[in-house]
N, C-alpha and C positions, 0 to 999 in steps of 0.2 A: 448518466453519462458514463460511459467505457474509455480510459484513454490507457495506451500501454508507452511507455518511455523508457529510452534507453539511456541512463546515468552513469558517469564518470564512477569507479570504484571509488575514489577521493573525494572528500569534502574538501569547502574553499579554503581552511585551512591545511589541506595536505594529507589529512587524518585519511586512513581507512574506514572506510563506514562498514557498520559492523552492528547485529542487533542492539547491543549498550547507545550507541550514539544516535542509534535511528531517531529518536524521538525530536533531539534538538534539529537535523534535515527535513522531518516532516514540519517541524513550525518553523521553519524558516522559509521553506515552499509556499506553506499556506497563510501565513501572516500572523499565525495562533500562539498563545502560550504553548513551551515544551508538556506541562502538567498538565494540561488538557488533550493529551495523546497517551489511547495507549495501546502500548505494544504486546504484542504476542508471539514469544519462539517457541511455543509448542504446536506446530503444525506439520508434523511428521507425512501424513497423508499432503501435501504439497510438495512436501520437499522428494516425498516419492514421486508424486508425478511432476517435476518441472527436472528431477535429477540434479539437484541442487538445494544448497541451504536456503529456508523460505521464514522471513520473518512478517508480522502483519501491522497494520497499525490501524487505527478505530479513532475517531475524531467527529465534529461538527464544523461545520462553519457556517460566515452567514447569523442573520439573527430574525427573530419576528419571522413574519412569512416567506423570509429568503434562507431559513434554516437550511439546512442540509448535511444529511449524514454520509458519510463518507469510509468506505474499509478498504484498505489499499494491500498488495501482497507486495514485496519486497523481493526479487530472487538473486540472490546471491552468485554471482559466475567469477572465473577470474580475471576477464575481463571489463566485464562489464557488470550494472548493478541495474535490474530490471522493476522500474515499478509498476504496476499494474494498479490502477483507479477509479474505483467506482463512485460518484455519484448520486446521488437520489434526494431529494424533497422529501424533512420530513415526516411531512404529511400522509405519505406515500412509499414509508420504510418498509411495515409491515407488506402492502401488497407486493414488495418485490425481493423479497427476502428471498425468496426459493428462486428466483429468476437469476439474482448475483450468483447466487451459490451456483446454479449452473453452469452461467458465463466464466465463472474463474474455473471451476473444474472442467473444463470443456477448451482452454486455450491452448494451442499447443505454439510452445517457443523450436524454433528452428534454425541453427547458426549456417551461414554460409561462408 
């Protein structure tokens, strides 16, 4: 699965969301312990191409044969907080590991 969402700058307490706090918005999204996300701000080649600060996060959800792995891109605007979500069974990580990679290098955001 591919979903791209567009997120308030603010968490529901008022906070700025900001690579430090990502973690505790992704388990709260997805229903998981904070500890079992993890984030990545070295992604310099995103933040070039979305022109924007680009944080990541790396999770599972799901359990037994409803595993799934999940890497989501985070971009940073001043309006808005973009996240970008992949998906995958995973059973099925390996065979799509170059196929994600393409899809997020390949998205292009466009404000109107």
């Amino acid at each position: 699965a591919l979903v791209v969402e567009r997120l308030p700058v603010e968490n529901d307490d008022g906070e700025l969301v900001t690579p430090e706090n990502l973690g505790a918005l992704v388990a709260l999204f997805e229903g998981i312990d904070e500890d079992d996300v993890a984030i990545s701000t070295d992604l310099d080649n995103f933040a070039e191409l979305y022109t924007y600060p680009v944080a990541g996060a790396e999770y599972q959800t799901g359990e037994n044969e409803d595993t799934r792995d999940c890497v989501d891109l985070y971009i940073f605007t001043d309006s808005w907080l973009f996240r970008i979500h992949v998906s995958v069974a995973a059973d099925y990580t390996d065979d799509y590991k170059d196929m994600v990679g393409e899809w997020l290098t390949h998205l292009e955001l466009v404000e109107r």
